[in-house]
C-alpha positions in Angstrom: 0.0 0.0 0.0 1.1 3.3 -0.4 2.6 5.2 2.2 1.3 8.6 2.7 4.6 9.7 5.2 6.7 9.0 2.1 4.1 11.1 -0.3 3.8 14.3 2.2 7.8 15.4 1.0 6.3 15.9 -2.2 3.7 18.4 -1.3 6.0 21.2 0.9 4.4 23.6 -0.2 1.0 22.6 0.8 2.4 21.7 4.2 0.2 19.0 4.1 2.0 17.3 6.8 1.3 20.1 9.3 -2.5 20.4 8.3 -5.9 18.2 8.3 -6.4 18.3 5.3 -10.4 16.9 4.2 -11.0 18.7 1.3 -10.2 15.7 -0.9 -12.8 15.7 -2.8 -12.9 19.0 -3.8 -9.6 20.3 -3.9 -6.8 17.9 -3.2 -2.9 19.1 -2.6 -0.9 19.4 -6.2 2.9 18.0 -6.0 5.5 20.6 -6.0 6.3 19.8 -9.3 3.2 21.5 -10.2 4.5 24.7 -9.3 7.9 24.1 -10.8 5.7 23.3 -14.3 4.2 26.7 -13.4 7.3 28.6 -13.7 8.0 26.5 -16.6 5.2 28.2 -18.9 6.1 31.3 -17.4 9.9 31.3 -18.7 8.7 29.4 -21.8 6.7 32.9 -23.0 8.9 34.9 -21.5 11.4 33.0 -24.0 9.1 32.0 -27.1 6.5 35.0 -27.2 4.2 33.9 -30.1 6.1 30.8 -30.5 5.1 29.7 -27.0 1.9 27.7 -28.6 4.1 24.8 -29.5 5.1 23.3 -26.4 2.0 24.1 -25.0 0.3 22.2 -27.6 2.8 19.6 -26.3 1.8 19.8 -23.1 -1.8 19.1 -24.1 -1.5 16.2 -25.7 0.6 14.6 -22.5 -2.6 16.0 -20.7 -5.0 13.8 -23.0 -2.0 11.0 -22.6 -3.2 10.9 -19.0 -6.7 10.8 -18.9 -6.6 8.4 -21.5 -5.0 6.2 -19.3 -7.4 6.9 -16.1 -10.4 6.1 -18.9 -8.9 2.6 -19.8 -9.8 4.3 -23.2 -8.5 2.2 -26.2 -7.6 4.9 -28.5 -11.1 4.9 -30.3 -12.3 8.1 -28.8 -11.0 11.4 -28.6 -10.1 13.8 -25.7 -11.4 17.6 -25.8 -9.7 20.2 -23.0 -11.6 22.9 -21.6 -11.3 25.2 -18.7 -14.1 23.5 -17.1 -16.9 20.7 -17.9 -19.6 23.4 -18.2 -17.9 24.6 -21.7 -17.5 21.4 -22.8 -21.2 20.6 -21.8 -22.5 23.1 -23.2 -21.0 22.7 -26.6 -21.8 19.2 -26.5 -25.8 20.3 -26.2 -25.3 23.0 -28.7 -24.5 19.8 -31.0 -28.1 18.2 -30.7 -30.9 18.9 -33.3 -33.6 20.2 -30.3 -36.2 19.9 -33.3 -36.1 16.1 -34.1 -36.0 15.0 -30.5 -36.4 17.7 -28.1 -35.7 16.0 -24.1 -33.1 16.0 -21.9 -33.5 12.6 -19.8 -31.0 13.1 -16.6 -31.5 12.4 -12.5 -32.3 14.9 -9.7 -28.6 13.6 -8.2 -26.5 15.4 -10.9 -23.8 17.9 -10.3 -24.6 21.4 -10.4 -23.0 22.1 -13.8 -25.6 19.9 -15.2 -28.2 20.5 -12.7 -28.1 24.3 -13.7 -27.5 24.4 -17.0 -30.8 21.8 -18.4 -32.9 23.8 -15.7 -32.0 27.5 -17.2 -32.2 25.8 -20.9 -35.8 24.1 -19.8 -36.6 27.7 -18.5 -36.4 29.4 -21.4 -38.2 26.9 -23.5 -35.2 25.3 -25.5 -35.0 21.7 -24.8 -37.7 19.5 -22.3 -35.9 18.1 -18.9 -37.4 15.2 -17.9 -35.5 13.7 -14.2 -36.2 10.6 -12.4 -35.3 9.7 -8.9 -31.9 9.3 -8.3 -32.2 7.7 -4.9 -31.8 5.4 -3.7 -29.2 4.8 -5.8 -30.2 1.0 -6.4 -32.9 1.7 -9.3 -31.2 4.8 -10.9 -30.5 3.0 -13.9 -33.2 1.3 -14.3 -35.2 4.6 -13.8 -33.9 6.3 -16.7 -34.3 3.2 -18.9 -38.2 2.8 -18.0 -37.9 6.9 -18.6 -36.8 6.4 -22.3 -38.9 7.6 -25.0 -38.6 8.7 -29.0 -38.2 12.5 -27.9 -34.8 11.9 -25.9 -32.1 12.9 -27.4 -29.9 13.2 -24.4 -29.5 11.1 -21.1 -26.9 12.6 -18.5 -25.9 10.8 -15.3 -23.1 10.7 -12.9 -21.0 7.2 -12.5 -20.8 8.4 -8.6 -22.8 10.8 -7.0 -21.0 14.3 -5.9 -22.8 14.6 -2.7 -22.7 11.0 -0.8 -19.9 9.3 -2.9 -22.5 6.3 -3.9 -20.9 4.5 -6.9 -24.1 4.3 -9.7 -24.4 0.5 -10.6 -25.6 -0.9 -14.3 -24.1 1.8 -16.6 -23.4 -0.3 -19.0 -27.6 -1.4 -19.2 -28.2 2.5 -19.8 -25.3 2.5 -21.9 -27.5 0.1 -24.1 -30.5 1.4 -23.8 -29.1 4.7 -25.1 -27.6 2.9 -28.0 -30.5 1.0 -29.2 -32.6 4.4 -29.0 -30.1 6.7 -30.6 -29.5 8.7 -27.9 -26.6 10.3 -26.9 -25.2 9.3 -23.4 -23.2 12.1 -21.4 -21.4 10.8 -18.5 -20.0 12.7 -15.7 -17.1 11.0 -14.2 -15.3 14.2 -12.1 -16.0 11.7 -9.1 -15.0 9.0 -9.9 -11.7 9.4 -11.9 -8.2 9.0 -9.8 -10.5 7.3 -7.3 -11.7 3.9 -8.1 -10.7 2.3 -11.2 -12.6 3.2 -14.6 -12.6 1.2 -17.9 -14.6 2.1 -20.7 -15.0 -1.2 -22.2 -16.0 -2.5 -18.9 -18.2 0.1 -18.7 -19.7 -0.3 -22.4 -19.3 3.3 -22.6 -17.3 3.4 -25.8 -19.7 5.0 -27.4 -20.3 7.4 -25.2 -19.8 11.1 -24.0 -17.5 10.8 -20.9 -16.8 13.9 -19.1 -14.9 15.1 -16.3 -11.9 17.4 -14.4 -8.5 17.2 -12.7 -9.5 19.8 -9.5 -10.3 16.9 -6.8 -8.4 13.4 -6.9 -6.3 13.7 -10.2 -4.4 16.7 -8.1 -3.9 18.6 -11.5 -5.7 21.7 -10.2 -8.4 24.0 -11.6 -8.6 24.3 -15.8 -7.9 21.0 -16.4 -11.2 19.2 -17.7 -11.8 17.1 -20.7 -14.7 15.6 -23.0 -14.0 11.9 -24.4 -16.3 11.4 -27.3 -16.8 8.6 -29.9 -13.9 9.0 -32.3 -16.3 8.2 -35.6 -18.9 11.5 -33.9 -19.6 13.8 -36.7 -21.1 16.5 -34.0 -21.2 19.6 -35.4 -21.3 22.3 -31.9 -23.1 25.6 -32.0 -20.9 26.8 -29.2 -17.2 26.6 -30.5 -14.0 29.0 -30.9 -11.4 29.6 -33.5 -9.7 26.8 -32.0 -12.4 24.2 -33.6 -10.7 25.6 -37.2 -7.5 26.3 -36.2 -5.8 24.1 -38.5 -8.3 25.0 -41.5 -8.0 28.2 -41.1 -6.0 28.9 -44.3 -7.5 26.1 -46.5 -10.3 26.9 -49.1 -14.5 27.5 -47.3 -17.2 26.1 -48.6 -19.4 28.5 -48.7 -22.3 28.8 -46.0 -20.6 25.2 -44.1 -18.9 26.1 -41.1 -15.7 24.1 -40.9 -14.3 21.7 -38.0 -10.9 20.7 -37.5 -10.3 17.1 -37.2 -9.9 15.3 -33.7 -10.3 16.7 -30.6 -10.5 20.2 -32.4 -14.0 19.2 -33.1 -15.3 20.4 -29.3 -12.7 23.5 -29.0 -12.8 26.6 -28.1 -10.8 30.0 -28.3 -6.9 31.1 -26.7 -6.6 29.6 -23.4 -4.4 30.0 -21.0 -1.6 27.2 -21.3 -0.3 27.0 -18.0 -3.0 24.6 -16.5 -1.6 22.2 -19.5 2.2 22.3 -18.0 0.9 22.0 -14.4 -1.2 18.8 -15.7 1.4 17.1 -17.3 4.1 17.5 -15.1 1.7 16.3 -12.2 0.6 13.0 -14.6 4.5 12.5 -15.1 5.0 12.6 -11.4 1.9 10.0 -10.9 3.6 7.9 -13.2 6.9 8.0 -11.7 6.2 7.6 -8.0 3.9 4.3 -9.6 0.6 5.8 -7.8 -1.3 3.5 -10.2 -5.2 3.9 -9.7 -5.2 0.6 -8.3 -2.7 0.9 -5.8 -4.5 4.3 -5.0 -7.9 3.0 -4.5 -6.1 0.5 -2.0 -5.3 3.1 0.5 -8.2 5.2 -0.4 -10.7 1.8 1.1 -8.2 2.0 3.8 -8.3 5.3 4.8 -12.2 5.5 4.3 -12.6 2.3 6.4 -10.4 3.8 9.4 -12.9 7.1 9.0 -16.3 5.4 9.3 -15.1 3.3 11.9 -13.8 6.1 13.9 -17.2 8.3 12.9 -19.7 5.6 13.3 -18.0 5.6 17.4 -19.0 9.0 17.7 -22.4 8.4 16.0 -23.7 5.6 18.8 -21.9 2.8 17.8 -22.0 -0.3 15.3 -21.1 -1.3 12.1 -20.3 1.6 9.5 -22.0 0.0 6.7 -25.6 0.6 6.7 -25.7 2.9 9.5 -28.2 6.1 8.7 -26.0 8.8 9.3 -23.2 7.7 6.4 -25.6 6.8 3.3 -22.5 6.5 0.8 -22.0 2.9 2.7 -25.7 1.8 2.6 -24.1 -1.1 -0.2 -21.2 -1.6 1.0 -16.6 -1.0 1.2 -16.8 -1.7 -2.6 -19.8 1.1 -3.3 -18.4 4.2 -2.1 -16.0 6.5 -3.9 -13.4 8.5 -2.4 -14.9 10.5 -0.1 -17.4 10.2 2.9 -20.7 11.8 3.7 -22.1 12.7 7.0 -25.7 12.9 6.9 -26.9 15.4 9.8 -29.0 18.6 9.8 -26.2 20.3 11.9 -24.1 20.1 8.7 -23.3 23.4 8.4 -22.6 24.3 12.1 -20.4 21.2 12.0 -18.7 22.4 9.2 -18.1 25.8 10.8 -16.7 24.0 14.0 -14.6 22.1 12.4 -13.0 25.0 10.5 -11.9 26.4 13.5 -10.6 23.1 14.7 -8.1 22.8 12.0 -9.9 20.2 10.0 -11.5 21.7 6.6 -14.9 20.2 5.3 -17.4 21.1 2.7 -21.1 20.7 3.1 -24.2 20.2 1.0 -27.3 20.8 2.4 -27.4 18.1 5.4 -23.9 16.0 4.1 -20.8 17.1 5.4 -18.3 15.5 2.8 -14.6 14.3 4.4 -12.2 13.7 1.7 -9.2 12.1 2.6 -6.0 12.1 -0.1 -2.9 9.7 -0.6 -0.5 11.9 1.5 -3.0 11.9 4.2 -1.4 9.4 7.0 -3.6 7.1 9.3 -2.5 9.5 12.4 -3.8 12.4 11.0 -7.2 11.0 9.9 -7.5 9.6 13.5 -6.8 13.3 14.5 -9.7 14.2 12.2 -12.0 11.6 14.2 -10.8 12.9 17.9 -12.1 16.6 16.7 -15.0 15.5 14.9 -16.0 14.0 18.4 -15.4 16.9 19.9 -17.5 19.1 17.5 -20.2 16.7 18.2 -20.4 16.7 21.2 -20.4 20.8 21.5 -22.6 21.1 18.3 -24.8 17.9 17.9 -26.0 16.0 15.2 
């Protein structure tokens, strides 16, 4: 297993051996090699000007080296980068003929980018939204399949849910179901990347619209997200840049065809700014050279959660972790939950707030206060965590 005393060295300027660092699942720690990379783009302007694009274009394709790899892709889809999923999401709807088929088939468990987005869109009387239920999460699946009708053109779900870390079983039947109905599945993996293994083909999603970021367990901080889509996709987005042309720019229009560059230029947008690319690479390269495979990563990431629920559930009134009320990501099971752990209480905030001023940060969502635990985080330090969450219960309730 991986030892997180042998990690913390690498992350001195995140002093993440002097701090209780729970944010995991939000925000984890980047390497110091990420600042070095940083620098890197810094002097490589400084030194190239204009000419600056061609090792950042470098850099980029290193970037889409790596989530290939966490995707267990097998080179017949294609990686899109973006600042952040909600470009890439919203260039991937701009792609959809509304008029043939005009719903949007998604759960009421869906990340805010998504959540937001089909809501405002549904508002203003572009596209239908029709949710099911996406708890209990035993069902979800099977909920959008039943919900599946000749006027979807869209179904959206997560492959773990953002607020209680639940990993969402039977993909792969929605995965079908999508297929055999023409519809285009969208599949938000920022959860579950860098956490628990992911394999496309495993997944039957090789057809499919896989999206997702590097700000949480991937530690390649914010402006680091990609789109995987179906290499043979001949999506056409509304909501593109230059960048989608870049390479066509000088070749001969046809006139009243917009063109689109081939590859991942198909779901670009305009100038970016490069220096997320440098930090992401040099932070894949570092993953890669200190062998923190996603296996051996999920290891201690079961270890770490186990030693947290155990230590929680103590504070909670006792018993076994797994199925107990107040920590719904383990109502299945070790194997079920992601990388973080939910709290359910309605002193959620307040605990929050107490914990801040503990030492120990959290984030919140409604009644689930989220711990997130990361690879440099050592056993000693989460038992810290479960001393002063005690002690915040005790002062605040749950």
């Amino acid at each position: 297993m991986i030892d997180p005393n042998a990690l913390a060295p690498h992350y001195s300027r995140f002093r993440v051996a002097e701090r209780l660092l729970m944010t995991g699942h939000s925000h984890q720690a980047w390497p110091d090699v990420a600042r070095e990379a940083q620098i890197a783009a810094f002097d490589a302007a400084a030194r190239d000007v204009d000419a600056k694009w061609g090792p950042a274009y470098e850099r980029a394709d290193r970037v889409r080296a790596g989530w290939r790899r966490l995707l267990g892709d097998d080179d017949r889809g294609e990686i899109a980068l973006a600042p952040n999923t909600h470009e890439l999401f919203a260039r991937l709807l701009s792609a959809v003929d509304w008029r043939a088929r005009g719903t949007l088939l998604t759960t009421d468990a869906e990340f805010h980018t998504v959540r937001r987005q089909v809501d405002r869109l549904a508002e203003a009387g572009w596209i239908r939204v029709r949710k099911v239920e996406g708890r209990p999460v035993e069902g979800a699946v099977e909920r959008m399949i039943d919900a599946i009708d000749d006027d979807v053109a869209v179904a959206v779900i997560s492959s773990v849910y953002f607020a209680t870390s639940e990993v969402v079983p039977h993909i792969a039947e929605l995965a079908r179901a999508c297929a055999a109905h023409g519809i285009a599945l969208v599949v938000d993996s920022y959860h579950h990347l860098g956490a628990l293994p992911f394999s496309l083909p495993d997944l039957g999603l090789e057809g499919a619209y896989v999206m997702g970021g590097g700000d949480k367990y991937v530690q390649l901080g914010g402006g680091n997200c990609f789109l995987r889509f179906p290499a043979d996709s001949d999506a056409r987005p509304v909501f593109t840049g230059w960048f989608a042309e870049f390479a066509e720019l000088a070749a001969p229009k046809t006139p009243g065809e917009v063109p689109y560059g081939i590859g991942p230029a198909r779901f670009m947008g305009a100038t970016y700014d490069p220096v997320s690319h440098y930090r992401a690479a040099a932070v894949f390269d570092f993953f890669e050279r200190e062998s923190l495979t996603i296996d051996r990563l999920r290891e201690l990431s079961q270890h770490q959660i186990r030693r947290l629920a155990t230590g929680l559930a103590r504070h909670l009134g006792g018993g076994d972790p797994v199925g107990h009320p107040s920590l719904p990501g383990l109502r299945r099971g070790w194997a079920n939950v992601g990388g973080f752990l939910a709290l359910k209480t309605t002193r959620a905030a307040e605990l929050h707030e107490a914990l801040k001023d503990d030492g120990v940060p959290t984030d919140y969502r409604g009644e689930l206060l989220r711990f997130g635990p990361a690879p440099y985080v050592t056993d000693a330090q989460i038992d810290a965590v479960i001393e002063r969450v005690g002690a915040a219960i005790r002062r605040v309730g749950v």
